[in-house]
C-alpha positions as CSV (number, residue, x, y, z in Angstrom):
1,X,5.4,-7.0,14.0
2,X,3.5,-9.9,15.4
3,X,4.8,-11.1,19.0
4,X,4.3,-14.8,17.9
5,X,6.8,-14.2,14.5
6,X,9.7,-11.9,16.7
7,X,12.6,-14.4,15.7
8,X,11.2,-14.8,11.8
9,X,12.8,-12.3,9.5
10,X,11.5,-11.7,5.5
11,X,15.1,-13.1,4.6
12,X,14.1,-16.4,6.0
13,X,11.1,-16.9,4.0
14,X,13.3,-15.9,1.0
15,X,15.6,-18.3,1.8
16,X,13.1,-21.2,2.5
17,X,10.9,-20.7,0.0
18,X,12.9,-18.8,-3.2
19,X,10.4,-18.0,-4.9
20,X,8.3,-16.2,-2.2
21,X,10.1,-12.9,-2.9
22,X,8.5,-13.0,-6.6
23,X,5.0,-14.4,-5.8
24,X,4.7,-12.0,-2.6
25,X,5.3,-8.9,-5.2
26,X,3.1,-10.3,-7.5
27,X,0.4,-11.1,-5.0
28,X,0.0,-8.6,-2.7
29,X,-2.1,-6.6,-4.2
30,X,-4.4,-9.6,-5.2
31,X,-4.4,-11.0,-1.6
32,X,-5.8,-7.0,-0.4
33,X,-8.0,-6.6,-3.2
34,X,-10.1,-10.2,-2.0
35,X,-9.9,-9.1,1.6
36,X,-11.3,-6.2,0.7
37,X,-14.0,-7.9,-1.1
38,X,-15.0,-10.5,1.7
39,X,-14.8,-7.4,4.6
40,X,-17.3,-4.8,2.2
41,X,-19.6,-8.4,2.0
42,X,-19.1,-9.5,5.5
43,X,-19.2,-6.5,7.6
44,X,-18.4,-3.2,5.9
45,X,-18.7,-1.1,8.7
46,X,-15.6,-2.7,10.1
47,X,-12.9,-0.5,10.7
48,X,-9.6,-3.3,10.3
49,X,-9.2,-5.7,7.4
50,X,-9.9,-8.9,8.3
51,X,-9.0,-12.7,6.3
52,X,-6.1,-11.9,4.7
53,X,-4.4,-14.9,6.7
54,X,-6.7,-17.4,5.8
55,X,-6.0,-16.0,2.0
56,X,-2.7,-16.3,2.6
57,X,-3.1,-20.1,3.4
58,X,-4.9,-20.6,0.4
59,X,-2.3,-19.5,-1.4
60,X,0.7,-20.7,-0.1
61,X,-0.7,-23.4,2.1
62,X,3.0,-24.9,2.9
63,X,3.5,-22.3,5.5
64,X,3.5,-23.0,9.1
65,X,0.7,-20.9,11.5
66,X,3.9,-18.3,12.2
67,X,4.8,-18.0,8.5
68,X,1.5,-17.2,7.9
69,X,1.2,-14.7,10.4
70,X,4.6,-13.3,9.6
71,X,3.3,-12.5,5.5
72,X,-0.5,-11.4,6.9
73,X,2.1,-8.8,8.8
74,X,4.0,-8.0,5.6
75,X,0.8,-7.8,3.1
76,X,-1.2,-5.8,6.5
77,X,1.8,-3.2,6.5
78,X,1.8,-2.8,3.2
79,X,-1.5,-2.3,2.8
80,X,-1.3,0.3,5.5
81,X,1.8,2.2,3.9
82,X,-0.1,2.4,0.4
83,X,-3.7,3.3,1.4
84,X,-3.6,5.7,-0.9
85,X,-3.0,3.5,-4.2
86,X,-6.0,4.2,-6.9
87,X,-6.0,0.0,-6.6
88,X,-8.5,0.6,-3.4
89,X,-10.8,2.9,-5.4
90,X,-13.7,0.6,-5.9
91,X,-13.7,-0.1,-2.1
92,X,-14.0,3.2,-0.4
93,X,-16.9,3.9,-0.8
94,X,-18.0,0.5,0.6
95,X,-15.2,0.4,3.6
96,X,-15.3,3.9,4.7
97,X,-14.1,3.2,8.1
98,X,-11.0,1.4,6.5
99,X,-10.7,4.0,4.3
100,X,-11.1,7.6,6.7
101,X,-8.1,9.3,4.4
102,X,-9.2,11.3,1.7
103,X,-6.9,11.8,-0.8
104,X,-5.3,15.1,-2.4
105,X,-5.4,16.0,-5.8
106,X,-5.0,12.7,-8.5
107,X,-2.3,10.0,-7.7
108,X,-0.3,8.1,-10.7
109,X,1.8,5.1,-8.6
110,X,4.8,3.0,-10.6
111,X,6.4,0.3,-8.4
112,X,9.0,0.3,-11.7
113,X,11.6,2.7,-12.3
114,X,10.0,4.2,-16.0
115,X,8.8,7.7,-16.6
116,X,5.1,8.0,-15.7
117,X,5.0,10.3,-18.2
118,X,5.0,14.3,-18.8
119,X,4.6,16.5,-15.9
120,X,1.3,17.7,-16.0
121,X,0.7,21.3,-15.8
122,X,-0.9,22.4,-12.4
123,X,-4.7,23.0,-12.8
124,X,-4.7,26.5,-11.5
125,X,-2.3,28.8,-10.0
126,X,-3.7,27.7,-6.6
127,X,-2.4,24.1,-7.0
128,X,0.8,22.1,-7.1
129,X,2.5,19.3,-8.5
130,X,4.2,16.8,-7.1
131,X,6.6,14.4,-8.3
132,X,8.7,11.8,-6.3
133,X,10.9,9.1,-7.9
134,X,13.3,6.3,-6.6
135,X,15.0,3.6,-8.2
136,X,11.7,1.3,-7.4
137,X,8.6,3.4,-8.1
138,X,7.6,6.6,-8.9
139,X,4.6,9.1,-7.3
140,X,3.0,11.7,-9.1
141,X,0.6,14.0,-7.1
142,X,-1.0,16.9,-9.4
143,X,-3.7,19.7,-8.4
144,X,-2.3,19.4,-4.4
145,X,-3.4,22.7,-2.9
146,X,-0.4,25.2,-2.3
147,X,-0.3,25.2,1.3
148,X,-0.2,21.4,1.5
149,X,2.6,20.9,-0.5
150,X,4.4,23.8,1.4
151,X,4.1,22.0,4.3
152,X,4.8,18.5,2.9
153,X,8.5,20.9,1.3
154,X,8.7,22.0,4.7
155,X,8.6,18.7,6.8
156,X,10.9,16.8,4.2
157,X,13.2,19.9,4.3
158,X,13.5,19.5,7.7
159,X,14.0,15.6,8.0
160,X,16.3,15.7,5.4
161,X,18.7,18.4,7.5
């Protein structure tokens, strides 16, 4: 969190502006996906994402300097947390200093609570399958090499005791 938005809390925001809560889920994704675009024209090599503030006052250009760097925070983190979404896929190739994670096996990503659908079978004996759901989104990891995903059973195992 930004120095400059300490005493700002989400819950403000939603409480200012009520329908924030609706566009920002909306949004989000829309806001990256331009930044994106402008950093892979601008300077690709770059290894941050840049403009997503100025975006942000395009969009919602009622918000004051620390609103605005309060949701570049929210929509930054975000972005950060979900790297991995198949959303990013036609940018990292062109940001791949942004984008230094590589990802394991194939990734299906629901922010909804329905059924993403059958388990697959994994693609060899060598492989795993792995399936996370919540009450907000579901995560579907298949052909994740066995020793990974005994060492991703392992560290949840133990944060969970």
């Amino acid at each position: 969190m930004s120095s400059k938005t300490a005493g700002l809390k989400v819950k403000d925001l939603h409480e200012k502006y009520p329908h924030f809560e609706t566009e920002f889920l909306k949004m989000w994704r829309n806001i990256i996906k331009e930044a994106l675009a402008g950093q892979a024209a601008r300077t690709p090599e770059s290894r941050s994402l840049r403009g997503i503030k100025n975006i942000i006052k395009r969009h919602w250009p009622y918000f004051t300097e620390v609103e605005a760097i309060k949701v570049t925070d929210m929509i930054s983190s975000r972005f950060n947390n979900h790297k991995l979404l198949p959303d990013w896929d036609g940018y990292r190739n062109k940001l791949p200093n942004i984008f230094p994670e590589s990802t394991i096996g194939q990734l299906v990503f629901s922010e909804n609570n329905t059924i993403i659908g059958t388990i697959p079978e994994p693609s060899s004996d060598d492989v795993c399958v792995i399936i996370i759901q919540g009450s907000k989104m579901n995560a579907q990891f298949t052909d994740v090499p066995q020793d990974t995903a005994y060492s991703i059973l392992s560290e949840l195992s133990k944060s969970l005791a």
